[in-house]
Residue frames relative to the residue before (quaternion, step in Angstrom):
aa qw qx qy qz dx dy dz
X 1.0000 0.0000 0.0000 0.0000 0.00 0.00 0.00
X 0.2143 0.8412 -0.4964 -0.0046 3.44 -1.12 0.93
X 0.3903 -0.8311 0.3508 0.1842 3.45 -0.92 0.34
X 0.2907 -0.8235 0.4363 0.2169 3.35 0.23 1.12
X 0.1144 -0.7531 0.6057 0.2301 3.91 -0.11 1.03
X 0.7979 -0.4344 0.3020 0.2889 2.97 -2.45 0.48
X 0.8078 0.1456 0.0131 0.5711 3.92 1.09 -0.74
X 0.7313 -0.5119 0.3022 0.3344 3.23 -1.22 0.76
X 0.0662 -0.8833 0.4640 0.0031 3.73 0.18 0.66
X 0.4661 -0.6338 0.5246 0.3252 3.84 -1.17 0.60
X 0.3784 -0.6708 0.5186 0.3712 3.22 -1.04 0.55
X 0.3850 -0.7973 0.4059 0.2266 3.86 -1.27 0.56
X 0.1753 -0.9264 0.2444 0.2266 3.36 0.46 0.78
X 0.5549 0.5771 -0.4336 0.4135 3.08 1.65 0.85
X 0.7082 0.5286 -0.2318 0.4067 2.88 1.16 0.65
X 0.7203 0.5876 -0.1304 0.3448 2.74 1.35 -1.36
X 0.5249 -0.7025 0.2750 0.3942 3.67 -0.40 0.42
X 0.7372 -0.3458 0.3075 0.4924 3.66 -1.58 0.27
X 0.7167 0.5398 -0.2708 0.3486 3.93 0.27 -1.05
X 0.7242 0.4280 -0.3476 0.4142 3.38 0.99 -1.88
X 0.6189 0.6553 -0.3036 0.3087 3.83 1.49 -0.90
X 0.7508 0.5119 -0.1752 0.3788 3.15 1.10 -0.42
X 0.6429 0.5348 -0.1899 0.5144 2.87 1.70 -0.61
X 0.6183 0.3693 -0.2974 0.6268 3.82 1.62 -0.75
X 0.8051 0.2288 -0.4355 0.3314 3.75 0.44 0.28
X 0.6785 -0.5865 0.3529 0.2668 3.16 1.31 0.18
X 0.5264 0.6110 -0.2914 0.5145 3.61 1.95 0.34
X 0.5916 -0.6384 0.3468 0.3496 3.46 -1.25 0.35
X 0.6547 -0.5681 0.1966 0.4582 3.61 -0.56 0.30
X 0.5439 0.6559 -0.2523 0.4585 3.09 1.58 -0.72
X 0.5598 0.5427 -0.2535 0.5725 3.95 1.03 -0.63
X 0.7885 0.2552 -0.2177 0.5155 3.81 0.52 -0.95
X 0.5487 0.4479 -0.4914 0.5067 3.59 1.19 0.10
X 0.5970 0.4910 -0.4821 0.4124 3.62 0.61 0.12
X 0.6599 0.4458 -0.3693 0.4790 3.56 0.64 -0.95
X 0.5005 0.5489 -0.4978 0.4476 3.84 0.53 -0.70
X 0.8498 0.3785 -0.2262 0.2887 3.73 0.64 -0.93
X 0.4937 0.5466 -0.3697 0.5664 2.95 1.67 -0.82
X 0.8253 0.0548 -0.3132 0.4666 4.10 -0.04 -0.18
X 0.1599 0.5118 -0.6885 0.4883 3.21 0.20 1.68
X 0.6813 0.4109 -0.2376 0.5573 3.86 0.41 -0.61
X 0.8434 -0.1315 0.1632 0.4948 3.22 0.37 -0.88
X 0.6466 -0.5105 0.4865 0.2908 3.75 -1.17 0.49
X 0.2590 -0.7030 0.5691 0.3389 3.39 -0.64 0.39
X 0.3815 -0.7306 0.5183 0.2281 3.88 -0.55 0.58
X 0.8438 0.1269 -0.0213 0.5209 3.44 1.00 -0.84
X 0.2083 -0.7703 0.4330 0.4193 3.58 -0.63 -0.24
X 0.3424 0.5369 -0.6111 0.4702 3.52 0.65 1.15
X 0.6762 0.3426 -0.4284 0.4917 4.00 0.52 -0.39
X 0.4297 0.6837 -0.4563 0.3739 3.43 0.56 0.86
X 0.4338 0.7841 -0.2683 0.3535 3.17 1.78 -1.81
X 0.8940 0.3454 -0.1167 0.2604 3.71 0.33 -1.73
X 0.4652 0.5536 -0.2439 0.6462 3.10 2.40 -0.01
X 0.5810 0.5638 -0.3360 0.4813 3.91 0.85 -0.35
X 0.7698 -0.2477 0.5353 0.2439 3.45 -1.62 0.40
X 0.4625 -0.5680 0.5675 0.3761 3.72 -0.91 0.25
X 0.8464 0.0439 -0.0951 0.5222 3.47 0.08 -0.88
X 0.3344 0.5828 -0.6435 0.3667 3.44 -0.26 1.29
X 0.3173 -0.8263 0.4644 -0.0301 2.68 -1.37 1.62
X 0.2145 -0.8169 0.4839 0.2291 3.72 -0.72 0.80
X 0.0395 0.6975 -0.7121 -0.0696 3.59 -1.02 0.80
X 0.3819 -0.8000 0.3779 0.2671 2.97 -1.26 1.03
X 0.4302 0.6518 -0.3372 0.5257 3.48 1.71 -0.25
X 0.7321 0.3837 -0.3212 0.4622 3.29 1.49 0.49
X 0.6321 -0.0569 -0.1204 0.7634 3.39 1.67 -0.91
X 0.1480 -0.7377 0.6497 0.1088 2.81 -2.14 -0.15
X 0.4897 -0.6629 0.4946 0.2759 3.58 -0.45 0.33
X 0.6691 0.1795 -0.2020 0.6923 3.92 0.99 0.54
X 0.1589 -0.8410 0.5171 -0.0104 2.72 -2.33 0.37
X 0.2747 -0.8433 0.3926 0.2434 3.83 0.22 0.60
X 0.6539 0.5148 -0.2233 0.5075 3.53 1.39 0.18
X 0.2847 -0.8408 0.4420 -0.1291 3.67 -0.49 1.40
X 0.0848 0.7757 -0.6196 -0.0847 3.70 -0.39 0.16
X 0.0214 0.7399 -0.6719 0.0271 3.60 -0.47 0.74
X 0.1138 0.7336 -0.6619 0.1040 3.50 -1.28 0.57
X 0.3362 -0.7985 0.4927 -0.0813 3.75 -1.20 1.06
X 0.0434 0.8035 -0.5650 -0.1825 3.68 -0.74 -0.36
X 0.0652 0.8150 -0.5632 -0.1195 3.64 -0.59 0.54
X 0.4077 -0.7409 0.5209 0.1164 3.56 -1.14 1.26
X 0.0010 -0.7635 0.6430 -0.0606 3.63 -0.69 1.13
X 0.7805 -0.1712 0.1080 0.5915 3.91 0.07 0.96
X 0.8960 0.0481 0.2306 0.3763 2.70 -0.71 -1.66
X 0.7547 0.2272 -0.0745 0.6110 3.30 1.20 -0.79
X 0.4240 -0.6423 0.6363 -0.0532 2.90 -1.31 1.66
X 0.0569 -0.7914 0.6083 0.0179 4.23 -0.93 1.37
X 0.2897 -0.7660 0.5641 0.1051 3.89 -0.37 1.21
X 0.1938 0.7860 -0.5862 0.0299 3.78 -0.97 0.30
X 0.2494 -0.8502 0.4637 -0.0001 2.89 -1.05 1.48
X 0.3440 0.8592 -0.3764 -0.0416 3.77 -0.08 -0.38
X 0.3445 -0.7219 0.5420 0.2577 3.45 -1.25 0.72
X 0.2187 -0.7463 0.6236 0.0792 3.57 -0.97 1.46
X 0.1871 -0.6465 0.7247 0.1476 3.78 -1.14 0.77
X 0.3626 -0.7345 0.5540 0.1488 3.70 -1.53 0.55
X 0.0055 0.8736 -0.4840 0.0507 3.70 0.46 0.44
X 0.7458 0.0275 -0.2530 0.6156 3.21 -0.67 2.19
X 0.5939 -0.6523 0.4679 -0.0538 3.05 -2.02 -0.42
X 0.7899 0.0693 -0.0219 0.6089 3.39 -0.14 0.96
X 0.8339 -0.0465 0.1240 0.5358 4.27 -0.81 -0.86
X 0.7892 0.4171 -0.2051 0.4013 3.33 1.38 -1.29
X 0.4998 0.7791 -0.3457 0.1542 3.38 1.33 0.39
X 0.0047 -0.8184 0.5361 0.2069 3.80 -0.11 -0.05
X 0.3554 -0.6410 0.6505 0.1988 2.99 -1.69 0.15
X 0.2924 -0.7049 0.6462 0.0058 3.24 -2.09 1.22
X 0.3287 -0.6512 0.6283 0.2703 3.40 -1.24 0.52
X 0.3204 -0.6985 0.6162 0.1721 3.88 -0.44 0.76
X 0.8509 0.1026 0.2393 0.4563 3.23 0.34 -1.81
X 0.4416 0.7776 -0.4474 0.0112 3.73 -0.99 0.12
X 0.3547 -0.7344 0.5783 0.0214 2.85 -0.81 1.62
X 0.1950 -0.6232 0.7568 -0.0290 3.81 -1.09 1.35
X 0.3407 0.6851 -0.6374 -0.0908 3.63 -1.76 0.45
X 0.3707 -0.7836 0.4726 0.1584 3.41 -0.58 0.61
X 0.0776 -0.8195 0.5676 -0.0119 3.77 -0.42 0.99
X 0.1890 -0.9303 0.3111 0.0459 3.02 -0.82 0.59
X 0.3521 -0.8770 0.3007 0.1287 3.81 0.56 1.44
X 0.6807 -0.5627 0.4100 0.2280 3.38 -1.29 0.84
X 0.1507 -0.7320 0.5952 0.2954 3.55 -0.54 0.68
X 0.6508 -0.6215 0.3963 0.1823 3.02 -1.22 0.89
């Protein structure tokens, strides 16, 4: 499952998995399975403290990664008897700091419904 967002978007490499990291910088899997671990300890703060976890010559653009994100995927499940409501949505962040707000982009609701025992 994916979500195609509204604009071209850096990937976050605290977040993002071992595969997408390797593949937008161009490193072996083995290099981005380190960084997955190195901010397991900690967050990367910048994407220059990446630099010392990277390949010798691997390059950072930031219009390519970044070390944050303004896009969200929350999702939930709430159980009523028998019947069981899913919700999905994509949240954008807009601005910064106090002045930020959140948007719903997207949201997908489905209701399933369980055997009674």
């Amino acid at each position: 499952l994916a979500d195609i967002l509204p604009v071209p978007t850096p990937l976050n490499v605290n977040t993002a998995s071992r595969d997408a990291i390797a593949a937008v910088l161009g490193i072996d899997l083995g290099s981005a399975e380190r960084i997955v671990q190195v901010r397991q300890r900690a967050p990367f703060t910048t994407t220059a403290a990446l630099k010392p976890h990277l390949p010798e010559d691997t390059k950072i653009d930031d219009k390519v990664v970044s070390i944050a994100t303004s896009y969200f995927e929350v999702s939930g499940r709430l159980r009523l008897e028998e019947r069981v409501l899913e919700e999905r949505a994509l949240m954008q962040r807009r601005g910064a700091g106090g002045a930020a707000e959140v948007v719903t982009l997207y949201r997908e609701r489905r209701t399933l419904h369980t055997e009674t025992p």
